[in-house]
C-alpha positions in Angstrom: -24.5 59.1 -2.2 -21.3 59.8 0.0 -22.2 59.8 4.2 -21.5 63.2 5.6 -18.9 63.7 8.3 -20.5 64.5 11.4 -19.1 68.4 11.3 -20.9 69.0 8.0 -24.2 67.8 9.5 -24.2 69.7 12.4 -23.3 72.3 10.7 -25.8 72.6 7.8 -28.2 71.9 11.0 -27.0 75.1 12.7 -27.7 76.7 9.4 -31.6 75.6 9.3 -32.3 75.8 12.5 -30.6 79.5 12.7 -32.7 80.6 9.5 -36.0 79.1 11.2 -35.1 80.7 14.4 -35.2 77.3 16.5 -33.3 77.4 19.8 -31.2 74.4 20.2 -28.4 73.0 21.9 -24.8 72.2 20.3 -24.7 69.2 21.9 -27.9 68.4 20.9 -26.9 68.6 17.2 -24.0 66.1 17.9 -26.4 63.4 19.4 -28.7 64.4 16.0 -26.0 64.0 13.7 -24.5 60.7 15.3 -28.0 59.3 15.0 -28.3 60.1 11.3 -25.0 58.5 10.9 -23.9 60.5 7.8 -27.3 60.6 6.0 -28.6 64.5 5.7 -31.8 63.6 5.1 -32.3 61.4 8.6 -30.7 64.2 10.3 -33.4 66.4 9.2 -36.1 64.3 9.7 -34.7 63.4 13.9 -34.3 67.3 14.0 -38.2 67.3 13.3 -39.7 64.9 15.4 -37.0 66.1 17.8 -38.7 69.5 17.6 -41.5 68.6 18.2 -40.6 66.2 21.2 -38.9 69.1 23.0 -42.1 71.6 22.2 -40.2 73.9 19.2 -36.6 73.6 20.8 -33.4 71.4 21.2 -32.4 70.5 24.5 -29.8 68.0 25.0 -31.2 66.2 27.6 -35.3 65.9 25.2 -33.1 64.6 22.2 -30.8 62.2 24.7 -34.9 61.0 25.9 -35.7 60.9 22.5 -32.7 58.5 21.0 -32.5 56.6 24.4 -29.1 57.7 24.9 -27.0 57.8 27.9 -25.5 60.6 29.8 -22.2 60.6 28.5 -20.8 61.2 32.4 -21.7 57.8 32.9 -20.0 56.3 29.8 -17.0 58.0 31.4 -18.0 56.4 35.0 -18.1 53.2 33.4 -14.9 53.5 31.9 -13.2 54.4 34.5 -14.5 51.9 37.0 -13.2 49.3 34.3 -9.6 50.8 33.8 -10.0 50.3 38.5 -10.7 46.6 37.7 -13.5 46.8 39.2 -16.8 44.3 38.6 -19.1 45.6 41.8 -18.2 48.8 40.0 -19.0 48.1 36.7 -22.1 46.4 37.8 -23.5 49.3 39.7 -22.6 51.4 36.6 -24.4 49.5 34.5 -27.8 49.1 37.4 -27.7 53.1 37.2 -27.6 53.0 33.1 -30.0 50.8 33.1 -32.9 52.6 35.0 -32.7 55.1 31.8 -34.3 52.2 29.5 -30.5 52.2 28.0 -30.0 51.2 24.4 -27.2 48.8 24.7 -25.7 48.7 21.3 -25.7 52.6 21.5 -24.3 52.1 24.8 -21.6 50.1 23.4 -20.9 52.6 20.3 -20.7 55.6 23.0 -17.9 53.0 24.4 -16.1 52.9 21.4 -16.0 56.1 20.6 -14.7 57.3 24.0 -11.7 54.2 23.6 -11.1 55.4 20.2 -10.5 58.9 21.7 -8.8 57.2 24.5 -6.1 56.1 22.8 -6.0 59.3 20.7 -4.9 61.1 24.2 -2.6 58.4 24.6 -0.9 58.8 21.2 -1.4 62.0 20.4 -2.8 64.3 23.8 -3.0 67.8 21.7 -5.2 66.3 19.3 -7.7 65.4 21.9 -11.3 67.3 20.4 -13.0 68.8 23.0 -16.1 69.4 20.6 -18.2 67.4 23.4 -16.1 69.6 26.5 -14.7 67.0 27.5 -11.0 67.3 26.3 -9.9 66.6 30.4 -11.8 63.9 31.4 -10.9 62.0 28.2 -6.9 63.1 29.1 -7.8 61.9 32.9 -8.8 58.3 31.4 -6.0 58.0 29.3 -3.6 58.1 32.0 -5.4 55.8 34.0 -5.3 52.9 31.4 -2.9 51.3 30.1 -2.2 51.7 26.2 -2.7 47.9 25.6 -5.9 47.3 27.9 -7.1 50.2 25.9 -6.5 48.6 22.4 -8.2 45.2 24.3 -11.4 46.8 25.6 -11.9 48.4 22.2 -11.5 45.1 20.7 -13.7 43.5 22.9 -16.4 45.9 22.9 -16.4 45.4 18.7 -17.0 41.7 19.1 -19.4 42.4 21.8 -21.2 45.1 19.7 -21.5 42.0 16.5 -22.7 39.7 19.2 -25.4 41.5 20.9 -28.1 40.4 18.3 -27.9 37.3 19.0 -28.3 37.5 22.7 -31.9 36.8 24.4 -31.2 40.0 26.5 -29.1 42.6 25.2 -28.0 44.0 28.8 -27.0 40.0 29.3 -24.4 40.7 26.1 -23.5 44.3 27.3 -22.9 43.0 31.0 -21.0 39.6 29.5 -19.0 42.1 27.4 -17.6 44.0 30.1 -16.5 40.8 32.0 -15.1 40.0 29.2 -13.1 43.5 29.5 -12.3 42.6 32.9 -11.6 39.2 32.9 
């Protein structure tokens, strides 16, 4: 079987949850549909227990709890302390991450993605999505970084993301990562 796109999943989820009259979230369907990544049938079975975990509805911030995911403002606050160059910055980002039992490979995806769009801005700046509201912040980042650090980071934060398995401490990997972005 073919992965679904993310779009399909949320959607199909909208049509469930509309037909079951569950009160939920967009952005809470996004974080779902990420987690399932592509696979229907996990999507259905987070939206569940994700049910049930927020008491019959779907808040962004219970299904966030739920997957151990970060805020995504402080994604963008790491970011941007690394496009400053700064590694008091990006330590204290990544103190204040960390008192949220962070998942650090899903840490490191979220900082993918956000390169990835990153550089879309840069390229392209009207193809920007703003399906997560955040069409200006992601515009405000990718005119505070340079094209090729951009390209770099991502790079970086791929090789970090294969390596974090093998490390005794994964915030060790994420933090060794980041220097690695800096240095």
């Amino acid at each position: 079987l073919k992965n679904m796109t993310p779009e399909r999943v949320v959607a199909h989820l909208q049509h469930i949850l509309g037909q079951e009259q569950v009160p939920y979230e967009d952005a809470a369907l996004w974080l779902l549909s990420r987690a399932a990544n592509g696979s229907m049938r996990d999507a259905l079975s987070l939206t569940d227990q994700a049910i049930s975990f927020g008491r019959g509805e779907l808040l962004e911030s219970d299904v966030r709890s739920m997957l151990g995911s970060v805020d995504p403002q402080q994604v963008y606050k790491l970011l941007a302390v690394l496009a400053q160059g700064s590694a008091s910055g990006v330590m204290a980002a990544v103190a204040d991450i960390a008192e949220f039992g962070a998942d650090f490979d899903e840490l490191l995806a979220d900082l993918l993605t956000l390169l990835h769009r990153v550089a879309i801005a840069q390229a392209l700046p009207e193809n920007v999505d703003n399906s997560l509201g955040d069409r200006e912040t992601v515009l405000t980042l990718a005119g505070q970084m340079r094209a090729e650090d951009v390209q770099l980071y991502y790079q970086i934060a791929l090789n970090g993301r294969k390596d974090l398995p093998m490390v005794p401490v994964p915030r060790d990997g994420f933090e060794m990562t980041l220097l690695r972005m800096l240095a």
